[in-house]
C-alpha positions in Angstrom: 0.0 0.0 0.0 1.5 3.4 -0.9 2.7 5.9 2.1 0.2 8.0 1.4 -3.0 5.7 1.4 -5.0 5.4 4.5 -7.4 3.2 5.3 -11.2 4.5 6.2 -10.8 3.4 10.1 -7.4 5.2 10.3 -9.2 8.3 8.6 -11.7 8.4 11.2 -9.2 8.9 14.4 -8.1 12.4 13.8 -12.0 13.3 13.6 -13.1 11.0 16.6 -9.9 12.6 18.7 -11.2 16.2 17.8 -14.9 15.7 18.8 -13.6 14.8 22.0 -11.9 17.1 22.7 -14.7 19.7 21.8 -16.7 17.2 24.3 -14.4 18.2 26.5 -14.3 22.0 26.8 -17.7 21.7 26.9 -17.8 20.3 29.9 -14.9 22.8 31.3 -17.1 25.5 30.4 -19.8 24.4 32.3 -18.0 23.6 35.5 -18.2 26.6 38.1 -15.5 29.4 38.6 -12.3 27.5 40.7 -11.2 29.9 43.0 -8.1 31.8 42.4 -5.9 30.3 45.6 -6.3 27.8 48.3 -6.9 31.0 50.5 -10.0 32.3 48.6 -11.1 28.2 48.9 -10.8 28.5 52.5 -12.8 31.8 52.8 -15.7 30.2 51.3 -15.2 27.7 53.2 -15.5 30.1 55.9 -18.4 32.1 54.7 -20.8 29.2 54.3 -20.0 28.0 58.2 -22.2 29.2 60.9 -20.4 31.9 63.0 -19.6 29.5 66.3 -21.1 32.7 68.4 -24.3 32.8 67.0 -24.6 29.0 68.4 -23.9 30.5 72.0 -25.5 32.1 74.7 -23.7 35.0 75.3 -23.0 36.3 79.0 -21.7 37.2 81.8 -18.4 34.7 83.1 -16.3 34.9 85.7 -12.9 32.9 85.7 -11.0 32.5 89.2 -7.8 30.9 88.5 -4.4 31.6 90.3 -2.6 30.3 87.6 -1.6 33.0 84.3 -0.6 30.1 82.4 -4.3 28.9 82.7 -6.5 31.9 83.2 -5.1 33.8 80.0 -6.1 31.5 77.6 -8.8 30.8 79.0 -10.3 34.0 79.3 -9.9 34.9 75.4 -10.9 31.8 74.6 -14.2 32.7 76.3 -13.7 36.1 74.9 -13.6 34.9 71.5 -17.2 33.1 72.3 -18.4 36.7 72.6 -18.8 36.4 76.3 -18.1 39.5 78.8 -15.2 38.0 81.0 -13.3 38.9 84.4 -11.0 37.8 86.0 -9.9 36.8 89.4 -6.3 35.2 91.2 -7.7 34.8 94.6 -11.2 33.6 96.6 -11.1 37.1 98.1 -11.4 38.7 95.1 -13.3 36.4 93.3 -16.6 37.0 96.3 -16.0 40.7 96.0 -15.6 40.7 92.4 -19.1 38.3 92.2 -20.8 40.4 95.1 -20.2 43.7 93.3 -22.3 42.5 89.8 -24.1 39.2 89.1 -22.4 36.3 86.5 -24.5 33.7 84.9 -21.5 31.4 85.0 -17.9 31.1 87.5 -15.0 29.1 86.0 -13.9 28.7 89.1 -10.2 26.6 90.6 -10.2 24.3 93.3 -7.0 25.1 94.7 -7.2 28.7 95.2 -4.9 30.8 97.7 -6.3 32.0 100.9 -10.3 30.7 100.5 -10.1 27.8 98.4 -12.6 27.0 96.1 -14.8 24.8 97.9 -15.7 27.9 100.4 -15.7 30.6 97.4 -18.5 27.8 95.5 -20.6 27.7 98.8 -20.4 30.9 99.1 -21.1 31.9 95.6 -24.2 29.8 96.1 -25.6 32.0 98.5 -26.1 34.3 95.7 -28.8 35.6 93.8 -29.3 35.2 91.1 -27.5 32.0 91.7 -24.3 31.3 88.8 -23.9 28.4 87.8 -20.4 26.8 88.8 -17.9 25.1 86.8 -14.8 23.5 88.7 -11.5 23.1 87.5 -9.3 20.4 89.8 -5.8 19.4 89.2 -6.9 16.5 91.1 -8.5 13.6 89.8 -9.7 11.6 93.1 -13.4 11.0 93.5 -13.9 12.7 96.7 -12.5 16.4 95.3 -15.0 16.1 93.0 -18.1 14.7 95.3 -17.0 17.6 97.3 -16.4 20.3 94.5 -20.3 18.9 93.5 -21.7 18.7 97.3 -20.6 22.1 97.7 -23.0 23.8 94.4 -20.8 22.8 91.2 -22.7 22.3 88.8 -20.1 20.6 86.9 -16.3 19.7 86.9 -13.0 19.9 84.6 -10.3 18.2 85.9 -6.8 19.5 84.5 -5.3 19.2 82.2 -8.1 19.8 79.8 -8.0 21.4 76.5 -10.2 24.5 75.4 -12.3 23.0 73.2 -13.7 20.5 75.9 -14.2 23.5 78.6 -15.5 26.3 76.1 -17.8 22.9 75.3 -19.2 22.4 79.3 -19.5 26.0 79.8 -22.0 26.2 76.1 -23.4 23.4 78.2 -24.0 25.1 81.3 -25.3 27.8 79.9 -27.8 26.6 77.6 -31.5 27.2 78.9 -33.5 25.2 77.1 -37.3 25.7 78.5 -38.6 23.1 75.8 -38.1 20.2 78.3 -39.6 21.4 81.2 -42.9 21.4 81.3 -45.0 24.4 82.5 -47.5 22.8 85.7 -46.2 21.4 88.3 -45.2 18.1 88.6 -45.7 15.5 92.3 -44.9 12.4 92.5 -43.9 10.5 96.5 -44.4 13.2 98.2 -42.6 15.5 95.7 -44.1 18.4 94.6 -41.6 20.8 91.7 -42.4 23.9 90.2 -40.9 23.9 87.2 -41.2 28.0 86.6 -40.4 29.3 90.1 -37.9 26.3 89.9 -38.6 25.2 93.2 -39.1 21.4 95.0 -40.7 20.4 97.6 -40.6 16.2 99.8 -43.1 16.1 102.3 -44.1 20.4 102.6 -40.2 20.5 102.9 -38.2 22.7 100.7 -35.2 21.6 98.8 -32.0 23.4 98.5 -31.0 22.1 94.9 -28.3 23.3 92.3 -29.8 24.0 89.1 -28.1 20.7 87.8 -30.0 18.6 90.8 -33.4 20.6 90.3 -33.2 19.8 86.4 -32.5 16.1 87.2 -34.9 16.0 89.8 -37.7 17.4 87.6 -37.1 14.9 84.7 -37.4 11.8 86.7 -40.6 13.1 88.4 -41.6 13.7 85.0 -41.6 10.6 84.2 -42.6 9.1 87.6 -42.5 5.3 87.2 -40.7 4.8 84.4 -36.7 4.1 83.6 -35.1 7.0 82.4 -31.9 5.8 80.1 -28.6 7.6 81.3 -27.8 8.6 77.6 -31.2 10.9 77.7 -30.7 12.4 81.2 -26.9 13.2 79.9 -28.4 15.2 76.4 -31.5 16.7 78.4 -30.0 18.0 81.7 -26.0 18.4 80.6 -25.9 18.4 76.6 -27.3 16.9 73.8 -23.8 16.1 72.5 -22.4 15.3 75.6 -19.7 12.5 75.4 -17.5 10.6 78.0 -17.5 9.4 81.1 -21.1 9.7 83.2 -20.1 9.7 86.7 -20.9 13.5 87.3 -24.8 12.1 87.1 -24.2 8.9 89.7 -23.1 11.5 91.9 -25.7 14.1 91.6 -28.2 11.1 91.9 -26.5 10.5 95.3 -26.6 13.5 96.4 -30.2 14.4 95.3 -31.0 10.7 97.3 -29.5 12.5 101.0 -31.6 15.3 100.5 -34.7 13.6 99.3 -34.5 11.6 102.5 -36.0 8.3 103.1 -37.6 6.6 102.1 -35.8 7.1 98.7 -37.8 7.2 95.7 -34.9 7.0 93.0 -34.1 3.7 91.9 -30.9 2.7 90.0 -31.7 0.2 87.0 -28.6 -1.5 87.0 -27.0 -0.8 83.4 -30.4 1.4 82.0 -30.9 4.4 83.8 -33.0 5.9 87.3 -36.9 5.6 87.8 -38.5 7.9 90.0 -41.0 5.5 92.4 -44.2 7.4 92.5 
């Protein structure tokens, strides 16, 4: 066959090569704008993100923390949540700082100079409005934190812990949510709550209760004879995405059991949950 012959098949590639390629900038043209840099990616990453603030309740905190190392990252941390923040370095100052203004929440160190922060936390209780307590111990026994929680906390950190997982517990703290509660009153053994003055009664009795122990408290009256599951008391009275270890509820459940009195009308079901006896 001469040089120049071709065959029909081998005429027929150059024209199937160039309608793909036309197929192909087609479909180039159609595909959206890339941005210019990784940088201009990342801001529209950025722009189409929730702003992590708007997800918070702003307010009021107070840290008390002796420690610089701590307390300064910790307070812009809290700063960058778009909360108002002080600071304090000693009990002293922290009950004249908290006595001068209310806070909604106190960060607040066990191991404080001068009044420690057991005393500052019962103290602080005394208040009202009430703050809610967060604890942060370097100690990681049981009994500092049945005694950080017998004397108000509402909650506990122990050190070291990282920023994420405290600015986390204090959205936690914080969070309000009036869907759960319901708006009568609730009695069940003797136990008579008022969900919107939030105040409990046993037996004509009234209750001193942290807010943690009164929300507990009212959900298992709630649901007076039946088992609540640990996982839903964890999302409805701490956080819906709490994770981790649940021993912060076995001892509020213990201590809302002394104050209850006997006989006690909360029942453990081993490996489930509680169940109020009404």
């Amino acid at each position: 066959m001469p040089a120049s012959a071709t065959t029909p098949a081998a005429r027929a590639i150059p024209s199937r090569a160039m309608a793909v390629r036309s197929c192909v900038l087609v479909m180039l043209r159609s595909l959206p704008d890339a941005p210019a840099s990784a940088a201009q990616a990342s801001d529209k990453v950025r722009q189409s993100l929730p702003d992590a603030r708007s997800l918070t309740i702003m307010a009021r905190l107070l840290v008390v923390e002796d420690d610089d190392a701590i307390s300064g990252p910790l307070v812009r941390a809290l700063q960058r949540e778009g909360h108002e923040v002080e600071h304090a370095g000693s009990g002293e100052e922290a009950l004249r700082t908290a006595g001068a203004s209310p806070f909604a929440l106190v960060v607040l160190d066990l191991g404080l100079p001068g009044i420690d922060g057991i005393e500052v936390c019962r103290r602080l209780c005394e208040h009202e409005p009430r703050p809610a307590v967060l604890m942060l111990t370097a100690r990681s026994s049981e009994l500092d934190e049945v005694l950080g929680l017998d004397a108000g906390a509402d909650d506990y950190v122990t050190k070291p812990f990282t920023l994420a997982v405290l600015t986390a517990r204090v959205r936690a703290l914080l969070r309000r949510d009036g869907s759960d509660a319901p708006a009568a009153p609730l009695e069940a053994a003797g136990v008579r709550i008022d969900p919107a003055a939030r105040r409990a009664w046993r037996d004509g009795r009234e209750l001193e209760l942290s807010p943690k122990e009164f929300d507990l408290l009212a959900l298992l009256v709630e649901n007076a004879g039946a088992v609540v599951r640990r996982d839903e008391i964890m999302r409805r009275v701490w956080d819906e995405n709490w994770w981790g270890s649940t021993k912060t509820l076995d001892v509020h459940v213990g201590w809302l059991r002394r104050k209850l009195g006997e006989p006690g009308p909360i029942t453990t079901v081993r490996g489930v949950g509680f169940r109020f006896e009404g």
